[in-house]
C-alpha positions in Angstrom: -148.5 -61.1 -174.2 -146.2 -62.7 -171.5 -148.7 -65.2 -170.9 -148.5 -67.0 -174.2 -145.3 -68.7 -173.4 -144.5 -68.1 -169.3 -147.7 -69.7 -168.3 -146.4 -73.2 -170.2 -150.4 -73.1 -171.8 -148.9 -73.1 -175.2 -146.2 -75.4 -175.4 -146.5 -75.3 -179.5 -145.8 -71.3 -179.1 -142.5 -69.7 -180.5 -141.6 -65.8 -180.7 -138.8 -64.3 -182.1 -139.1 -61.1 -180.4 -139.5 -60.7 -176.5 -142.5 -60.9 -174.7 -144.2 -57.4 -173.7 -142.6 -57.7 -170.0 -139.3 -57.0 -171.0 -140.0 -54.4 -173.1 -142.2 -52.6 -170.1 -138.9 -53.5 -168.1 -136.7 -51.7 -169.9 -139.4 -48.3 -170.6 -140.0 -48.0 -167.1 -136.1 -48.2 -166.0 -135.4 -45.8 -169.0 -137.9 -43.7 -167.9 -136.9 -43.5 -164.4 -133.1 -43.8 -164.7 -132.5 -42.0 -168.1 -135.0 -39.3 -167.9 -135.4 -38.7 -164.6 -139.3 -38.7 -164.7 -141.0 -38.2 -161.2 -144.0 -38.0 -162.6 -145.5 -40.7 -165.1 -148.7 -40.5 -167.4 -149.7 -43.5 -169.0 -152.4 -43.3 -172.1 -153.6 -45.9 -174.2 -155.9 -46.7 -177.2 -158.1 -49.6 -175.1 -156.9 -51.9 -177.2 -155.4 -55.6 -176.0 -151.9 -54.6 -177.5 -151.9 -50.7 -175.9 -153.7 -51.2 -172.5 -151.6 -54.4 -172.1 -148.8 -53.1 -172.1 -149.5 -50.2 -169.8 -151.0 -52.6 -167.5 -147.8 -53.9 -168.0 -146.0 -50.6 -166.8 -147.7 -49.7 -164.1 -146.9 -52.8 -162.8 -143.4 -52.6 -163.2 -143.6 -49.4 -162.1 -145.3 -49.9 -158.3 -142.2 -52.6 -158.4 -139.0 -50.2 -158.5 -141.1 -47.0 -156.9 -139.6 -43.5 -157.1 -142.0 -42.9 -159.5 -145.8 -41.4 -159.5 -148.2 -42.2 -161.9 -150.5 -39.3 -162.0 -152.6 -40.4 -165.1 -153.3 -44.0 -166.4 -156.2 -43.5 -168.9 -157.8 -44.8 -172.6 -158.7 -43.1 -175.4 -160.9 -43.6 -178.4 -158.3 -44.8 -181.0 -158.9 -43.1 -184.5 -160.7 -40.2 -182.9 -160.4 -36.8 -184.9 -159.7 -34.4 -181.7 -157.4 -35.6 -178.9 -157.6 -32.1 -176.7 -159.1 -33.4 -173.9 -156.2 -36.3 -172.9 -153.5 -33.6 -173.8 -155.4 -31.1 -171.3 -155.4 -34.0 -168.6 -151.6 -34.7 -169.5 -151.4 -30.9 -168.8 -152.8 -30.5 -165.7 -151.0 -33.7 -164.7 -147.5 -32.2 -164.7 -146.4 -35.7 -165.7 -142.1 -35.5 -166.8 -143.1 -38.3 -169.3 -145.9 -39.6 -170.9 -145.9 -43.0 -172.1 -148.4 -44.7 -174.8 -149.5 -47.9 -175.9 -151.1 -47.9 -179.3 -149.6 -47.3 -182.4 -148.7 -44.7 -184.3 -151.8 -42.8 -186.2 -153.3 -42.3 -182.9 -149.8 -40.9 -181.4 -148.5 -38.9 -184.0 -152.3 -36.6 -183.2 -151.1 -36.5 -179.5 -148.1 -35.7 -179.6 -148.6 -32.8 -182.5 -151.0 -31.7 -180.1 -148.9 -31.8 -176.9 -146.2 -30.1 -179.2 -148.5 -27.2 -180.3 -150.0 -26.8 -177.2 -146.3 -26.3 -175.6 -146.8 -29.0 -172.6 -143.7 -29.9 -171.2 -143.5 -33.6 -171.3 -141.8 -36.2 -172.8 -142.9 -38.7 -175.2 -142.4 -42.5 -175.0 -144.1 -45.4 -176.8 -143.9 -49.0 -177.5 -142.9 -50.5 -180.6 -146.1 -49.7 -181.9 -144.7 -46.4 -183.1 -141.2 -48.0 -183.7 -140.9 -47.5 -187.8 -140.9 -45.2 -190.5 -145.0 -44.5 -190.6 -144.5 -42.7 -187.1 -142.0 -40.4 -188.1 -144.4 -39.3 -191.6 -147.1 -38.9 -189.8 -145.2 -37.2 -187.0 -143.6 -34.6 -188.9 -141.2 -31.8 -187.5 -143.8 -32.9 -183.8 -141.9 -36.5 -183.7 -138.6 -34.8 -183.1 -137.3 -35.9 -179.8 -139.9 -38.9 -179.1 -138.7 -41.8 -177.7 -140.1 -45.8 -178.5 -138.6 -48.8 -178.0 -137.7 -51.6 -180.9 -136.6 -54.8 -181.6 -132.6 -54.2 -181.5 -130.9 -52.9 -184.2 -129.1 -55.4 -186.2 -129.3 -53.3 -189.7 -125.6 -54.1 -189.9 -125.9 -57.9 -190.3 -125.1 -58.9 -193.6 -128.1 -61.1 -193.6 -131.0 -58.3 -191.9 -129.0 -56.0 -195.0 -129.5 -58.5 -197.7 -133.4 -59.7 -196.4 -134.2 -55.6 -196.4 -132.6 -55.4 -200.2 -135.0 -57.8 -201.7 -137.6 -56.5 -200.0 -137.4 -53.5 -201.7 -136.9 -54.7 -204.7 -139.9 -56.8 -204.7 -142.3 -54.4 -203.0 -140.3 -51.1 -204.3 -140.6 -50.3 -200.1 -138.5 -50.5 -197.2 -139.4 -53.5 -195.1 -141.9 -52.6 -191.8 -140.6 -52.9 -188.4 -141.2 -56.9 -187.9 -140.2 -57.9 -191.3 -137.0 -59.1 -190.2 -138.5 -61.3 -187.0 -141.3 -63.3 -188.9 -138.2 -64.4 -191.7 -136.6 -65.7 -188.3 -139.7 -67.8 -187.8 -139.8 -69.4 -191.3 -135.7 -70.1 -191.0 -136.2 -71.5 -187.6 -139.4 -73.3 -189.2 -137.4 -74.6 -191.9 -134.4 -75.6 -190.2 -136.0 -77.6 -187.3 -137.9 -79.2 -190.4 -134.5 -80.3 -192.1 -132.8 -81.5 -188.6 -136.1 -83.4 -187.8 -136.2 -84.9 -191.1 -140.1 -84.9 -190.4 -143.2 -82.5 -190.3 -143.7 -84.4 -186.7 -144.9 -82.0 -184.2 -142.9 -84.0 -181.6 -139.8 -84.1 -183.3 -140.5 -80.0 -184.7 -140.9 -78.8 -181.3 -137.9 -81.1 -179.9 -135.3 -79.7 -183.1 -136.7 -75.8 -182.5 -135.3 -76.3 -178.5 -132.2 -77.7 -179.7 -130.7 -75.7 -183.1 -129.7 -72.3 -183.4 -130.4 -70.1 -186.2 -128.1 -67.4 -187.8 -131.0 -65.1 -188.8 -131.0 -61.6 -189.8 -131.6 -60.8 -185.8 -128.1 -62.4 -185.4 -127.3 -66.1 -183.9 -130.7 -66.7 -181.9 -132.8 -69.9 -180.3 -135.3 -70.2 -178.3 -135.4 -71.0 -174.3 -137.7 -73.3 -172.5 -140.5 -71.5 -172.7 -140.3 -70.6 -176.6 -139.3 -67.2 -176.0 -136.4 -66.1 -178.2 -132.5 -66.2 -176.9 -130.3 -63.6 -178.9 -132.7 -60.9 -179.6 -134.3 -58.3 -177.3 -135.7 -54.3 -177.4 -133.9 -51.4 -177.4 -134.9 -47.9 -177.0 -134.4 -44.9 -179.7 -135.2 -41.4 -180.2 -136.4 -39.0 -183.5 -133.4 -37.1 -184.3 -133.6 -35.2 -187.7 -136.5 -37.1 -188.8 -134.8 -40.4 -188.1 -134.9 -43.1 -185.0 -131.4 -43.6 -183.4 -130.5 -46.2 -181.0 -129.7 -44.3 -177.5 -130.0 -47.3 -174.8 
């Protein structure tokens, strides 16, 4: 929620991934620039996280035009039979569809847009940015687009972190794993350079220190929001995301 840190109500709040308007920034200018969508559908679960950041879409949509939204609507998350949102996509003749929710709710749609042969493309959030989309998904995710925190699987700390992960938990780590061990390292070293649990002298170090993290070198700006990490967008290609923007 951009809110949490650009409104300047929370000045104890830190993030080490970027606040929801960049990441509807960079969908919409995919979607528009990349894919060449005319027409936009935007579907959500009603949730705060999935209607959020549609709000969030729509409104960066109306701001570089060229695009219509034909379709902004909610449906019930966990329901068993989604056929009457992929008959409204349908009728929509929307070029992409884009979804906010997360993935057990997608994967049904989009099997369902898939068997029921609409042509449309497929976009989420990070919400179905991981490895439980593509299971659920099956051969349907192929060729669904989400957006993600950046890939940085070939820093040698983000590759040691994921190691003992799996070692511990016998399971690759989930899609934010890497982020909240940012927080505790930039926890703990504004700790050490304060020399003190003092909130005044925490918040002060955490402005001030950098942080070589698994996300790469990163710190944090004046609002809190992270400096050195950001979203990128990837597509299912043989039953694994790749990085394509």
């Amino acid at each position: 929620n951009d809110d949490l840190t650009l409104k300047g109500e929370h000045p104890n709040f830190f993030r080490t991934i970027s606040y929801d308007g960049a990441q509807a920034d960079l969908m919409t200018s995919f979607a528009k620039n990349n894919l060449k969508a005319k027409k936009i559908a935007l579907i959500h679960d009603k949730g705060d996280y999935g209607k959020g950041q549609m709000e969030l879409a729509k409104k960066y949509f109306e701001k570089i035009g060229g695009v219509e939204m034909v379709l902004f609507e909610g449906v019930t998350t966990g329901a068993v039979d989604f056929s009457a949102i992929v008959q409204k996509i349908k009728r929509s003749k929307a070029d992409v569809t884009l979804w906010g929710g997360y993935h057990s709710d997608a994967s049904k749609i989009v099997s369902l847009l898939k068997k029921k042969r609409v042509k449309t493309t497929f976009f989420g959030g990070d919400g179905i940015y991981g490895t439980e989309y593509i299971t659920l998904a099956g051969k349907y995710g192929e060729g669904v687009y989400a957006t993600g925190p950046n890939d940085t699987s070939n820093n040698p700390l983000f590759k040691e972190v994921t190691a003992r992960h799996q070692k511990k938990y016998n399971e690759d780590p989930g899609t934010f794993t890497h982020n909240a061990y940012a927080c505790v390292q930039a926890l703990a070293k504004a700790a050490e350079s304060a020399g003190s649990l003092d909130y005044d002298k925490m918040r002060a170090a955490l402005f001030n220190n950098k942080v070589d993290s698994p996300l790469g070198s990163i710190g944090f700006d004046k609002n809190g929001d992270v400096v050195g990490a950001g979203f990128s967008v990837y597509q299912i290609k043989n039953g694994q995301y790749v990085q394509v923007n």
